[in-house]
C-alpha angles and dihedrals in degrees: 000000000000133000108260141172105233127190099223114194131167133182109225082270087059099036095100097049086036083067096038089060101040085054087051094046100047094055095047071057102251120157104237125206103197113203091181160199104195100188141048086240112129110271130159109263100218085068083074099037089055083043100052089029093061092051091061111040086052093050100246102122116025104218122013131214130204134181132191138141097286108000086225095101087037100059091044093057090042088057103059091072109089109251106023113118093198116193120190097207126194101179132026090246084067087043089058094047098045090058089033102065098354102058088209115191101182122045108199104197130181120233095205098053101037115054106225095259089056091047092049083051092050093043089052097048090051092056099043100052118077123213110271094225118190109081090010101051088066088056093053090055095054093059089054083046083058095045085060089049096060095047093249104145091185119247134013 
């Protein structure tokens, strides 16, 4: 695995396994930029994903990580940054084939569907796996095709 800098953000469902996985992440010797939130008090969960979607579109943070109840809302949020690829991942095979043929930047989990073991699993398995380029990249390539379409410039 190599060294990256990872966006890290959590809604107050997510909070707990947020701070599982920045622990985690620190001692495999990540840099982790933490977005919040830093309690378990009630916040609306799109605030992160801008926040670790913007990280990563603008090339801050390589790879991004979000946590909520589900990941569902996470990942849709994520998603609305241009340039994000945002995959909610419930097992570490979707988290290989996110990053596989998806070449997904930013794994969006839900705390309250994945225990903490199974997450760090997933996590690792995310990081661990590259982008397979080749037919895929020209997929890729369609969904940011898609992104101009729609006017979205990434970023900021």
């Amino acid at each position: 695995m190599s060294v990256m800098k990872i966006a890290l953000g959590a809604d107050h469902a997510g909070y707990e396994l947020k701070e599982t996985i920045k622990q985690w992440l620190q001692q495999q010797g990540h840099t982790v930029a933490d977005a919040g939130t830093t309690s378990a008090e009630s916040v609306d969960y799109p605030d992160f994903a801008l926040k670790v979607g913007e990280e990563v579109a603008e090339g801050l943070c390589e790879r991004g990580i979000l946590v909520c109840g589900s990941g569902i809302g996470m990942a849709m949020a994520a998603n609305k940054v241009a340039g994000v690829r945002a995959a909610n991942v419930c097992n570490a095979i979707e988290a290989q084939l996110s990053r596989e043929h998806n070449d997904a930047n930013v794994l969006a989990l839900g705390a309250r569907l994945i225990d903490p073991a199974a997450a760090l699993d997933i996590v690792k398995t995310w990081l661990d796996t590259p982008f397979s380029g080749g037919r895929h990249q020209r997929r890729v390539d369609k969904m940011a095709a898609i992104e101009r379409l729609n006017g979205q410039t990434g970023g900021k």
